[in-house]
N, C-alpha and C positions, 0 to 999 in steps of 0.2 A: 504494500500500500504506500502510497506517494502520497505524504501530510504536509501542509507548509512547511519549510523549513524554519523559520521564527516566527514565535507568538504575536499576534498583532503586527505582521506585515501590513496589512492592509486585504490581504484575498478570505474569499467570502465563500462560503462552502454550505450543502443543505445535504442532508443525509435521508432517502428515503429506503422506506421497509419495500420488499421485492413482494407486486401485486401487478395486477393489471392496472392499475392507474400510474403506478411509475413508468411500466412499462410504457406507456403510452407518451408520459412526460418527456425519458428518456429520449423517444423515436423524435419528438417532437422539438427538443434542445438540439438532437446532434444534426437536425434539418435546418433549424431556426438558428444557433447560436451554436456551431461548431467547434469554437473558444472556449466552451465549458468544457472540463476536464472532466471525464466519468469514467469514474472505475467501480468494476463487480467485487464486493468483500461481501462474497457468500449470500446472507439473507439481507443484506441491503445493497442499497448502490451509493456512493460518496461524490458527490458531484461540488468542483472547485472552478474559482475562476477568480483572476488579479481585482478584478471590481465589484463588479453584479452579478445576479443571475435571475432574472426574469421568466417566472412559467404564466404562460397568456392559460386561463384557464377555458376560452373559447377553442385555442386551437388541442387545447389537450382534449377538450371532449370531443371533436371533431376526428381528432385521431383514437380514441377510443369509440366513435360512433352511441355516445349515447353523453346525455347531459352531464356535467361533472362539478359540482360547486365549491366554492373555496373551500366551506366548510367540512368536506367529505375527503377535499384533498388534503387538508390538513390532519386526517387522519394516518394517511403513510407517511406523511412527515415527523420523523422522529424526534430532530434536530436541525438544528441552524448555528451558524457561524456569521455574524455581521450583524447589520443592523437590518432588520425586517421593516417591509411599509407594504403590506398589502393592501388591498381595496377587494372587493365587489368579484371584479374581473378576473383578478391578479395574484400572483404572490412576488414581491420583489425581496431581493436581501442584497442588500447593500456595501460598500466600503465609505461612502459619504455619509458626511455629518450631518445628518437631514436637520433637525433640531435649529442647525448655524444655517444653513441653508432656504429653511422656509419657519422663521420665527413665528413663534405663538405670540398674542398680543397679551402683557402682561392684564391678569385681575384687575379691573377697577381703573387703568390706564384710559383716561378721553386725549382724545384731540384739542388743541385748541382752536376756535372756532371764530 
């Protein structure tokens, strides 16, 4: 198995349990996003990448041929490495500092007007 070589490099890893829906993910990253590194460790798959890694969850159901919701797919997700920003559609994991990036407006903060 091929792990970062140092903690907190920056690369971003998601670890899924072997099912048809990874499988599907799997088909669907090395078609969509070639650059993710995925390797077989038995009953999961380890999936690495220097930044992000992006599963559009339209195209994973598309490739499994039946509906697939964030929710269901976050059941073979075991684990993650980076920072996660899912939605609706998607699961994203990150190496950006989302936080610095798209700030929250602080409590009780107005404009002035």
């Amino acid at each position: 198995m091929s792990m970062p070589k140092v903690p907190g490099d920056g690369r971003v890893a998601l670890v899924l349990m072997k099912s048809e829906e990874a499988d599907a993910t799997i088909d669907v990253l090395e078609e969509d996003h070639p650059d993710v590194k995925i390797v077989d460790q038995g009953p999961y798959w380890y999936l690495e990448h220097p930044t992000e890694i992006y599963v559009d969850m339209a195209r994973v159901s598309e490739e499994l041929s039946k509906e697939l919701t964030l929710s269901q797919w976050l059941v073979v997700m075991t684990t993650f490495v980076g920072r996660a920003a899912p939605d609706e559609g998607y699961f994203r994991v990150t190496s950006e500092m989302l936080e610095l990036d798209d700030p929250v407006p602080v409590a009780g903060a107005l404009k002035a007007r």
